[in-house]
RODO-832957 format. One line per 5 residues: number of its first residue (from 1); their letters; for each residue x, y, z of N, C-alpha, C, O. Coordinates in steps of 0.001 Angstrom, whole numbers. Last residue first. Example, Ala and Ser with C-alpha at 12.3 -4.5 7.8 and 13.67 -1.06 7.14 Angstrom:
RODO-832957
2 = sa = 12850:-2250:7080:13670:-1060:7140:12900:30:7870:13409:1138:8039; 13190:-5690:7800:12300:-4500:7800:13200:-3300:7800:14236:-3319:8465 .
***
This chain:
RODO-832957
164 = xxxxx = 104588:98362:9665:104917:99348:11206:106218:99108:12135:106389:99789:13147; 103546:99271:6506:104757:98620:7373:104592:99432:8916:104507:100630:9186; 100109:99468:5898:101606:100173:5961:102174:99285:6829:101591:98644:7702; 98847:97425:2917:98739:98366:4402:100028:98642:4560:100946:98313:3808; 100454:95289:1620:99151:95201:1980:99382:96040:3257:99890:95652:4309 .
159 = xxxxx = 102993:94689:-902:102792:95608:527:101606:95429:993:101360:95151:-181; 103664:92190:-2665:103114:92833:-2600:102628:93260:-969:102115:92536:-116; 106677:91003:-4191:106166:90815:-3043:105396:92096:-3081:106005:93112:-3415; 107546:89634:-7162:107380:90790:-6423:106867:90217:-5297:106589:89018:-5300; 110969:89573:-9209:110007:88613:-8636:109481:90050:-7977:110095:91117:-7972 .
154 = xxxxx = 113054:88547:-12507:112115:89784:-11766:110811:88908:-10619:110032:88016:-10954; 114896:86014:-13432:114120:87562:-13694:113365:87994:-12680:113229:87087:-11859; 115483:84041:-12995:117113:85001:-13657:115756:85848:-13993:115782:86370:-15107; 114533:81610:-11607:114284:82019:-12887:114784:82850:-13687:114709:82706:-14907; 115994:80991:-9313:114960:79935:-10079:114793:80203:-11387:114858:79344:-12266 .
149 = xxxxx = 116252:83336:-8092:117653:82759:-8278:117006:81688:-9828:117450:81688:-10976; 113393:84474:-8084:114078:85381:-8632:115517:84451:-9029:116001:84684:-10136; 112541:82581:-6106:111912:82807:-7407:113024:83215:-8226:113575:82427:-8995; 113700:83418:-3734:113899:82074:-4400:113554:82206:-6049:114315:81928:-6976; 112981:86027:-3616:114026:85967:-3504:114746:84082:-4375:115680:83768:-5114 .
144 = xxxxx = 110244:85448:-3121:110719:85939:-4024:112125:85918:-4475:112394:85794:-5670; 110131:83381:-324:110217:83138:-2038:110293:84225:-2954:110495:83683:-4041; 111326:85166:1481:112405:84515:708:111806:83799:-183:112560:83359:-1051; 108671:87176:1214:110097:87791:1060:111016:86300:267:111317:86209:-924; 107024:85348:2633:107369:85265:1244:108070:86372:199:108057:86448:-1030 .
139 = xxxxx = 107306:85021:5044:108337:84302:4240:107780:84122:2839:107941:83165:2083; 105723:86855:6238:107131:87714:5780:107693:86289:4883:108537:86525:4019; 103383:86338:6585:103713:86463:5475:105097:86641:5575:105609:86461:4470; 102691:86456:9577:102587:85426:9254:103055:85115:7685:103157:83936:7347; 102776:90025:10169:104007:88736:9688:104076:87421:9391:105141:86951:8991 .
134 = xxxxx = 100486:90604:6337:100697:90084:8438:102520:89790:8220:103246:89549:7255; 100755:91191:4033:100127:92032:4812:100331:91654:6294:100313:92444:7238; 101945:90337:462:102275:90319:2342:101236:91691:3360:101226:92905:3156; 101458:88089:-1876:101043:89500:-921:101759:89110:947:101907:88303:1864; 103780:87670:-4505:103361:87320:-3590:102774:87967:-2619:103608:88748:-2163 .
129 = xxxxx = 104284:86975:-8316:104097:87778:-6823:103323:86790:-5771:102652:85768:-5916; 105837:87177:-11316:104769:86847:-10301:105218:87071:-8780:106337:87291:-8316; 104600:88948:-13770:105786:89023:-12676:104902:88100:-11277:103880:88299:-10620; 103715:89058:-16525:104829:87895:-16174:105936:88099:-15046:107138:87836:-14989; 102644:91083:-17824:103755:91339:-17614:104715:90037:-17015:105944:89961:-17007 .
124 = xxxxx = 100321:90142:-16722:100114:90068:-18232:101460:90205:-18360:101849:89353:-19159; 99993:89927:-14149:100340:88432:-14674:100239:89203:-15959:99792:88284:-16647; 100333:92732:-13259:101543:91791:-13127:101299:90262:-13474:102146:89412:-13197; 97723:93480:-14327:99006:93770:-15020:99892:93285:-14563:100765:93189:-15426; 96222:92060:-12482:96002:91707:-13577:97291:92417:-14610:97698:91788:-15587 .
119 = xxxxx = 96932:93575:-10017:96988:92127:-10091:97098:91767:-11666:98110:91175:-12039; 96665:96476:-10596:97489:96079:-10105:97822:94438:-10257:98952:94101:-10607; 93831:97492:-11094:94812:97201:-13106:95889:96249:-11950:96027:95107:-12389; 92511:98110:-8742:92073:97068:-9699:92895:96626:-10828:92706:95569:-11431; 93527:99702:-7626:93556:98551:-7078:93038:97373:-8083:93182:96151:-8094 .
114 = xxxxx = 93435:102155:-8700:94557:101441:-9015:94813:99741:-8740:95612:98915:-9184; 90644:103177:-8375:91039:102414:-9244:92359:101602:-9953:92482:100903:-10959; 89702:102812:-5073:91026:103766:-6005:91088:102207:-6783:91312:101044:-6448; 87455:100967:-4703:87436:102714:-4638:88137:103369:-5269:87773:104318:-5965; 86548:97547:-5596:87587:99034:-5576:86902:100478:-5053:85708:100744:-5193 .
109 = xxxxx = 83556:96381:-4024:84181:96856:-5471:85250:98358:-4990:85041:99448:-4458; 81809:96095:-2285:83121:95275:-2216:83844:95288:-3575:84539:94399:-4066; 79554:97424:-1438:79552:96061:-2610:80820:95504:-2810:80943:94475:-3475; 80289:99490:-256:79929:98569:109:79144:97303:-306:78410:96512:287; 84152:99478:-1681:82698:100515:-1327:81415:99433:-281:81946:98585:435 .
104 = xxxxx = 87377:99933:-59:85995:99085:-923:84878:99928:-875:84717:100909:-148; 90592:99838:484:89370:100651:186:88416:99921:-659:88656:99412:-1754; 92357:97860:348:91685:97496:1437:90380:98789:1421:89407:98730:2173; 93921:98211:-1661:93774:97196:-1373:92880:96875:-862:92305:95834:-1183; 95084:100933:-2490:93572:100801:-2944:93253:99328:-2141:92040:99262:-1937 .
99 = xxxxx = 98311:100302:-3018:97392:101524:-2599:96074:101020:-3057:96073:100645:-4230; 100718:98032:-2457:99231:97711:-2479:97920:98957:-2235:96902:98771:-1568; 103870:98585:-3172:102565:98757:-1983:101469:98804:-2730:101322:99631:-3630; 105716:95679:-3843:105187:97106:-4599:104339:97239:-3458:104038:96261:-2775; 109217:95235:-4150:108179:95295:-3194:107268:96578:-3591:107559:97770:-3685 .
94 = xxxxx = 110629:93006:-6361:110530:94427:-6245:109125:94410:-5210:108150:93698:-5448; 114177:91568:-6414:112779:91329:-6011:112190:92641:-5809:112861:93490:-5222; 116037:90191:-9657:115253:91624:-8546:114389:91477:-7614:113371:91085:-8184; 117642:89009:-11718:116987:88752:-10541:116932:89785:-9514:117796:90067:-8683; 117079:90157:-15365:117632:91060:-13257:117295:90124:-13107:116552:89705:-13994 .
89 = xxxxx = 117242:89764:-17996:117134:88903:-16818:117706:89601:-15398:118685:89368:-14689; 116059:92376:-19447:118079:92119:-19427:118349:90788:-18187:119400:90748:-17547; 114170:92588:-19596:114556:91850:-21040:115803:91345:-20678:116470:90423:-21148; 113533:92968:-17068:112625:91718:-17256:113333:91312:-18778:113234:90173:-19234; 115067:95463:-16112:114926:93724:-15604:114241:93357:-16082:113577:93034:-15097 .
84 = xxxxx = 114437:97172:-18980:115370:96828:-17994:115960:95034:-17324:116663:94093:-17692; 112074:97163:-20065:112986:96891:-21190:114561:97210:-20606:115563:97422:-21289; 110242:96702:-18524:110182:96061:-19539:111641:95687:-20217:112151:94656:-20655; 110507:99037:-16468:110174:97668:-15969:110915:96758:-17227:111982:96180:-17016; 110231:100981:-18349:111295:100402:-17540:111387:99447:-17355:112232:98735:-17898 .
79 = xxxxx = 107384:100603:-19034:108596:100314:-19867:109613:99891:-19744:110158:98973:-20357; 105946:101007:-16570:105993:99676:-17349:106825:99369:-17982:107302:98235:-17928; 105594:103192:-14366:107189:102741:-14905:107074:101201:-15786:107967:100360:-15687; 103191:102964:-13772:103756:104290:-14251:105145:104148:-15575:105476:104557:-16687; 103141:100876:-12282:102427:101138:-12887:102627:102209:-14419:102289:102118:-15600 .
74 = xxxxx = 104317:101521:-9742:104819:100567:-11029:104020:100543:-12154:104552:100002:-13124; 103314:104147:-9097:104507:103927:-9639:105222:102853:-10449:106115:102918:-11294; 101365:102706:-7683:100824:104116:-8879:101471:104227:-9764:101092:104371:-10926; 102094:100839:-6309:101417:100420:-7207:101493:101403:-8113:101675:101123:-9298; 105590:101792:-5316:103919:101943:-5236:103140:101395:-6118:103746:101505:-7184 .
69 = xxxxx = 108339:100321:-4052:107672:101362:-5176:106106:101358:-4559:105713:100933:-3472; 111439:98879:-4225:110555:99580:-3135:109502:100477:-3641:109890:101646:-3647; 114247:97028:-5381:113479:98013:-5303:112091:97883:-4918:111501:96848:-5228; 117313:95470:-4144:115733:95282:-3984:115237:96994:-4495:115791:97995:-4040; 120521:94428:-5349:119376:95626:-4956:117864:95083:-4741:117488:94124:-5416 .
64 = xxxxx = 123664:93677:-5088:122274:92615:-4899:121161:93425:-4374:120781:93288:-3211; 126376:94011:-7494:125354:94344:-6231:124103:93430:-5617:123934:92306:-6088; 127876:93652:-9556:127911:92608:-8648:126959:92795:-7395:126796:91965:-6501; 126687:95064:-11369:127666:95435:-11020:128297:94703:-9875:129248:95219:-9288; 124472:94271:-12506:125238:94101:-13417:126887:94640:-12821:127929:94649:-13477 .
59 = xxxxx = 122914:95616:-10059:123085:93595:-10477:123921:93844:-11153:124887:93690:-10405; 123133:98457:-11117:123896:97980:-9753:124028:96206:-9877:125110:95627:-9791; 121779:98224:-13144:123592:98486:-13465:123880:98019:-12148:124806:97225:-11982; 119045:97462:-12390:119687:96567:-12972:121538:96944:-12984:122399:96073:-12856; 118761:99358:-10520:118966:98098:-10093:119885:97459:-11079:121026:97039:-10881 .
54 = xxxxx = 118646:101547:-12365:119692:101304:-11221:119933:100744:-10729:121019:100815:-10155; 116317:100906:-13865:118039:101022:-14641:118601:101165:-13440:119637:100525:-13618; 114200:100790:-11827:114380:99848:-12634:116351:99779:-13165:117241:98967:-12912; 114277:103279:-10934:114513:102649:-10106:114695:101249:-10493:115253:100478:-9712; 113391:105077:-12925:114402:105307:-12775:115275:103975:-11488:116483:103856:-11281 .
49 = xxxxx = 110807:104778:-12023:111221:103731:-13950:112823:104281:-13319:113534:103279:-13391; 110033:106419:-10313:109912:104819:-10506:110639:104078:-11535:110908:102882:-11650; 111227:109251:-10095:110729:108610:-10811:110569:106885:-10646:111512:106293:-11172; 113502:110025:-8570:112288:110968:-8796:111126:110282:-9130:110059:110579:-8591; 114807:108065:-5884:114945:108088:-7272:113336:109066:-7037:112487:109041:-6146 .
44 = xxxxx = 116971:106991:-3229:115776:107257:-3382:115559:107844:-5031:116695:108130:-5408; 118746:104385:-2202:118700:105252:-3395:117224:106208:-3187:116309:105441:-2888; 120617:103637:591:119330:103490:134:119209:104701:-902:119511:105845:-562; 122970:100512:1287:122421:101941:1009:121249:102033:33:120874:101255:-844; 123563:98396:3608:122542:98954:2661:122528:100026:2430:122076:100785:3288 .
39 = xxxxx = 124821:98183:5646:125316:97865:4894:124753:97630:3463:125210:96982:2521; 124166:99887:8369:125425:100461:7639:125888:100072:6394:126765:100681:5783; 120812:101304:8530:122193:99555:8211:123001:100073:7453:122876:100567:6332; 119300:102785:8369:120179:102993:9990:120917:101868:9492:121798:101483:10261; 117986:102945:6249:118478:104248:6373:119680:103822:7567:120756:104413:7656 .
34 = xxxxx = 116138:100816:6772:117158:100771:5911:118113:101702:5923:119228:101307:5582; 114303:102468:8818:115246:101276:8835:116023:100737:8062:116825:99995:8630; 113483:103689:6639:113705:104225:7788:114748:103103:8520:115970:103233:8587; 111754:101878:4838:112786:103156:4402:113558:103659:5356:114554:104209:4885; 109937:101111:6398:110805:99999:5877:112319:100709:6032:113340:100496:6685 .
29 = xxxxx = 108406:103449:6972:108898:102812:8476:110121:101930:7816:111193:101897:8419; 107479:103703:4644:108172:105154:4848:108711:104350:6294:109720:104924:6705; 105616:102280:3081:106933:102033:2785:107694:103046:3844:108900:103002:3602; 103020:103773:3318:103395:102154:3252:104545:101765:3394:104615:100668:3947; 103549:106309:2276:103116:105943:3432:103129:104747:3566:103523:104729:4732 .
24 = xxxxx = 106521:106087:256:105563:106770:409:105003:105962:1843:105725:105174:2455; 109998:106423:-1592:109025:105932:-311:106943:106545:-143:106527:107574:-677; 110890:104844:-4069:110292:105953:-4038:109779:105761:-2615:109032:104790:-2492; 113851:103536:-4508:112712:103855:-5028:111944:105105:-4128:112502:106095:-3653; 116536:100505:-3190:116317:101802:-4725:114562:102024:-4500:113875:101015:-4336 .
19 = xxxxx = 118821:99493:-1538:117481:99301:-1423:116764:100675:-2106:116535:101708:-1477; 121108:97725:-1754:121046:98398:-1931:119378:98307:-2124:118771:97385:-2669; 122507:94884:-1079:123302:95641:-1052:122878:97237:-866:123583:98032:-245; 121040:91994:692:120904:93026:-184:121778:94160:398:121923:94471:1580; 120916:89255:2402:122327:90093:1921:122063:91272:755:122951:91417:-85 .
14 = xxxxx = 119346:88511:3863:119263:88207:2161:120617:88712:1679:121171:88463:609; 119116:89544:5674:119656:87918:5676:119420:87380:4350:119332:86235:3905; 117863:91855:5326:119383:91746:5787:120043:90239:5631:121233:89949:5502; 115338:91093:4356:116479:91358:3885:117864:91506:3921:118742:91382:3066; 114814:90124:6981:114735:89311:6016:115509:89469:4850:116175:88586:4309 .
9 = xxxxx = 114991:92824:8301:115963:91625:9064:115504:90309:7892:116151:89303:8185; 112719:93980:6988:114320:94485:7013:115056:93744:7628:116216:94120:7459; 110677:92622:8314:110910:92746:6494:112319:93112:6463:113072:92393:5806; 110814:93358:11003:110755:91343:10411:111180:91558:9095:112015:90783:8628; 110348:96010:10873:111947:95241:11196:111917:93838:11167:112942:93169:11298 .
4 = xxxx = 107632:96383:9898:108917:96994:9020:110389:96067:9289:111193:95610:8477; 105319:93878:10039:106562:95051:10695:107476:95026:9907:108046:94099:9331; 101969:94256:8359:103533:93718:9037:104664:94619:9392:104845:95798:9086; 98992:94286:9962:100092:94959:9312:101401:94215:9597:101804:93727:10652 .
***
C-alpha cells in the first residue's frame, strides 16, 4: 500500500491549490491529510461529474486542482469527464481508486465487475494513466502531472488498495 503522506507531500510539491471529490475507503487517509494543509482546500462534491466543472472553473481560475474519485464514480461521471476537462483542455491530474483490483476468483477473473470496464474505458476516452499501489510508485504522481503540462489535458494516476 502506499502512504497517504508520500502522495500528499508530492502534491504539496506540486503546488496544488485544491483537492475536489468524493472520499471513500481508499482515499479517506489522503483526504485527511489534505484537510490539515493550510494551503489546499478540499471540495468534497455529491456527485463525481460535479468534480469535473469545479476543477475545470477553478484551472480556468488560475487554481491548480487535483480531483480524487472512485472507479464507480468515474465511471459514472463520463460526460463530465467529456465535455469538461477533456473538450475544454484541463491539465488535471485525476486519482481514481482502483475498487475490484485485487478481488479475483480463483481463475483470476474480476469479482466486482468494475474492475474490469476501468482500464479499457480510460484508453477509449484517451486518459492515460498510471497505477500506484507501493511507494516505489509515488513518482508517478509527477508523471501525471508531467503529462498533463505535455499535453493541456487530463492525466490519471490509479489508487491500488487503500492509502495508509
Amino acid at each position: 500500500m502506499a502512504s497517504a503522506q508520500k502522495i500528499v507531500d508530492v502534491l504539496k510539491k506540486q503546488n496544488i491549490t485544491h483537492a475536489i471529490g468524493v472520499p471513500d475507503n481508499g482515499s479517506a487517509r489522503i483526504y485527511e491529510l489534505l484537510r490539515e494543509e493550510h494551503n489546499i482546500e478540499v471540495i468534497t462534491v455529491t456527485r463525481e461529474g460535479e468534480a469535473f466543472a469545479i476543477a475545470a472553473g477553478l484551472y480556468i481560475g488560475g487554481k491548480k486542482p487535483v480531483i480524487i474519485i472512485q472507479n464507480t464514480g468515474f465511471l459514472e461521471s463520463g460526460d463530465a469527464f467529456r465535455g469538461t476537462v477533456f473538450n475544454m483542455q484541463i491539465p488535471v491530474v485525476v486519482f481514481i481508486g482502483y475498487r475490484g483490483y485485487h478481488n479475483r476468483d480463483a481463475e483470476g477473473k474480476w469479482v466486482d465487475s468494475v474492475a474490469t470496464f476501468l482500464e479499457p474505458t480510460l484508453k477509449a476516452w484517451n486518459l492515460p494513466y498510471q497505477m500506484l499501489e507501493t511507494d516505489e510508485d509515488i513518482g508517478h504522481i509527477d508523471w501525471a502531472f508531467e503529462k498533463t503540462t505535455e499535453t493541456s489535458l487530463p492525466a490519471a494516476v490509479l489508487l491500488i488498495g487503500h492509502a495508509t
